[in-house]
N, C-alpha and C positions, 0 to 999 in steps of 0.2 A: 355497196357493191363489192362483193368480191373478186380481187385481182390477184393475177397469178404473174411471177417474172422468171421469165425462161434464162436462168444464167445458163450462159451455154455459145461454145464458139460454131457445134455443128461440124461441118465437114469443110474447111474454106475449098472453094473451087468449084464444091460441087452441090447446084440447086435443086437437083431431087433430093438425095441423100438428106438436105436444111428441109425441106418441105418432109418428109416420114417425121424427121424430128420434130416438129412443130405439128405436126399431127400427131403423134404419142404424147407431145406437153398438150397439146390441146385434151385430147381426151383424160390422161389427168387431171387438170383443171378442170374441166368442168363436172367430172363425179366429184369432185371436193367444192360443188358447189359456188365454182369463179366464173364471174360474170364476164370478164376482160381478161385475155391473155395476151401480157408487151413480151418481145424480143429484142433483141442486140441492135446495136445499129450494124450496117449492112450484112445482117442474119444470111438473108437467101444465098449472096455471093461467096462472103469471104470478105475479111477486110486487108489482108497483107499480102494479096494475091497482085497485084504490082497492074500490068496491063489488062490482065485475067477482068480487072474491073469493068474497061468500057468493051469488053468481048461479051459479059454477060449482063450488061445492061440493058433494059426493056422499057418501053414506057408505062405510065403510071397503071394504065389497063389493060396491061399484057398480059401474056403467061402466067406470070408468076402470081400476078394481083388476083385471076383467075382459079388459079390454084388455091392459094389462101383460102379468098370466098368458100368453098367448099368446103374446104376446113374447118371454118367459123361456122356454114351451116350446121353438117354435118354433125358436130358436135353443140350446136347454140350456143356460142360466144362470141362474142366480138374478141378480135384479133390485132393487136399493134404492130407493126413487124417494120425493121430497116432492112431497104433492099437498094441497090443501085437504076437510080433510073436516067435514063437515056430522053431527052427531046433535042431533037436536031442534031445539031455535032457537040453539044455538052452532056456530061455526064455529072449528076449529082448525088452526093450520097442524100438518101431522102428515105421518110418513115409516113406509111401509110396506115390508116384506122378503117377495118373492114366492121360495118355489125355483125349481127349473130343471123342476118337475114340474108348474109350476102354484100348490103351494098356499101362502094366504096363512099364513108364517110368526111374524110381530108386528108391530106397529101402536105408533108413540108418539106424544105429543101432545107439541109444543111446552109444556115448561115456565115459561119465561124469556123471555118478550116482550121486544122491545126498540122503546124509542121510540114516538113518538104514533101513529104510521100501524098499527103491529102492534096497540096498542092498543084503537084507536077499529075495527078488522074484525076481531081474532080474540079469542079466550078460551082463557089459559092452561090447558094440561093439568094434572093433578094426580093421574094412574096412576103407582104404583111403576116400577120399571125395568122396560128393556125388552129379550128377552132369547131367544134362538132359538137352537138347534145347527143348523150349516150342515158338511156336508163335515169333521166330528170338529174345528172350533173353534166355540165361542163365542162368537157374535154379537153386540154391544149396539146400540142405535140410539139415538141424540141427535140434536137438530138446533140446528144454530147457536151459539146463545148461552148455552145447555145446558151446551156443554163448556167454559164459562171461569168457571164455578162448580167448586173443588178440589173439595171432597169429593164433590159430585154424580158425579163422574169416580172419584174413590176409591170411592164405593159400588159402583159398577160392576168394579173392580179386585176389590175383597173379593168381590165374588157371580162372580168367576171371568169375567168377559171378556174374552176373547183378541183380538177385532178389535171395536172400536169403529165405527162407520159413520156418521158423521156430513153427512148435508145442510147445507149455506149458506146464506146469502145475505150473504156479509161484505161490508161498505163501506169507502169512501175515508173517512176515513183511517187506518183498522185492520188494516192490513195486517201489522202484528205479530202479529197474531195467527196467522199461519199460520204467518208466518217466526219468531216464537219460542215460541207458546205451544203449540202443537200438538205441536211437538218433545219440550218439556218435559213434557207432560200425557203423551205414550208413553211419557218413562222412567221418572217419577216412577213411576208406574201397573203397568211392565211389561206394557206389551200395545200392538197394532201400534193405527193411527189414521188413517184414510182420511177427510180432512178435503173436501167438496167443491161448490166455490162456482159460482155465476154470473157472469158476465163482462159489460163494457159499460155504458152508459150505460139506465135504465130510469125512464119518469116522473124524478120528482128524485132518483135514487140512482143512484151509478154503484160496482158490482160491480170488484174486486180480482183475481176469477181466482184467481190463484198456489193453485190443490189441489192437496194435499199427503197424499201415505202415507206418513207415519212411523213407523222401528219403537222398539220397545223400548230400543233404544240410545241415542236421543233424534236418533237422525240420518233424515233426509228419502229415503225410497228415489225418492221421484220427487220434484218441484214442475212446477205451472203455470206458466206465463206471465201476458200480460193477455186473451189472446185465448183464442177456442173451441178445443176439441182436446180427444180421447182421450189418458189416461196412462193405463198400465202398469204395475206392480208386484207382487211376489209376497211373500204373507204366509208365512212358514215357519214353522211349528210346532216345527222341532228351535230353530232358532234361539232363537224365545222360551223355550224350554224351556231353554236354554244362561243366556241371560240372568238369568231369576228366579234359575236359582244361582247367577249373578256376583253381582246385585243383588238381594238379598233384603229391599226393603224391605216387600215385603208380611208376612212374616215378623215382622220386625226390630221393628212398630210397637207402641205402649206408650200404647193408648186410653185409659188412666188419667189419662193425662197431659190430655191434651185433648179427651178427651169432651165436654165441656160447650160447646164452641164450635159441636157439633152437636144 
């Protein structure tokens, strides 16, 4: 399957403006023949937008998730997208998976806050994984900070995820993390890793760029730059298939041993 990653901050603040974008990356993608299009984490909103976040927060089948849909038709792709969603009086940074037909396939909540800002406006998730068949793989959805917790990423391995899809918002100056850790989390894992961030300078945080699909081998089939831009890459199912039986550590592991660390 061809997968497209929208490096791109959008407009923060304003959800129509991220919605035209993601409809011009949408139709890009899919004439280049992508079957899935990920977005940033909180794409729709903005993420350095301070209170701006629980003002435009929505629930998981609101507006916005509505809009999407259409986009994904419109153009026949499934769509990954970070948006701020709103149930009851918490607000969560959360990334939803639309198919190419419209419907909403899983929804996750930011597990893994990071620093005061995320803090002080959102409320960590606390739903099991998260988990959808797309086109005969495997789904999972993380976002951010999510994937640099091992076993949270191995749970995911164990219950069968073949493509990872991970939303951003990485910062200066963690840029390792795309350029090693993301690598290493595909092959450790055996499964592909569509890492994909925000770009530029936003309120006090300035974005890294460099998204990355990495496969199973632990090598980068595409990387980012610092700048906005559509990448490219195609997840192959023979391939991963190839691999788990070169590298069998999903197989190979000896929970006895280390159970208790989890």
């Amino acid at each position: 399957m061809r997968t497209a990653l929208l490096q791109s901050s959008g407009r923060p603040g304003s959800p129509a403006e991220n919605l035209r974008v993601l409809d011009e990356a949408a139709g890009r993608a899919a004439a280049a023949g992508a079957g899935l299009l990920v977005a940033p984490e909180l794409f729709l909103s903005g993420y350095a937008i301070g209170g701006a976040v629980a003002r435009l927060a929505e629930p998981a089948d609101g507006e916005g998730a509505d809009a999407v849909a259409g986009i994904a038709v419109r153009h026949g792709l499934a769509i990954a997208y970070g948006y701020p969603e709103r149930d009851g009086g918490a607000v969560f940074s959360s990334a939803q998976l639309i198919s190419a037909a419209g419907t909403r396939l899983v929804n996750h909540r930011k597990t893994h806050l990071y620093g005061d800002f995320e803090r002080a406006h959102l409320t960590a998730g606390d739903r099991p994984l998260a988990q959808a068949e797309l086109d005969g793989l495997r789904v999972g959805v993380m976002i951010c900070d999510d994937v640099e917790f091992p076993v949270y990423v191995r749970a995911h391995a164990i219950a069968g995820t073949d493509l990872l899809v991970v939303p951003t918002a990485q910062l200066h100056p963690f840029q390792f993390v795309a350029e090693s850790v993301v690598p290493v989390r595909a092959f450790e894992n055996q499964m592909y890793l569509a890492y994909v961030n925000r770009v530029g300078q936003e309120g006090e945080f300035e974005f890294v760029g460099m998204s990355t699909l990495a496969g199973p081998d632990g090598v980068a089939r595409v990387r980012g730059g610092r700048g906005e831009e559509l990448l490219l890459a195609d997840v192959d199912p023979a391939a991963l298939a190839a691999s788990r039986a070169t590298n069998p550590y999903l197989k190979a592991r000896r929970p006895g041993l280390y159970g208790s660390l989890i």
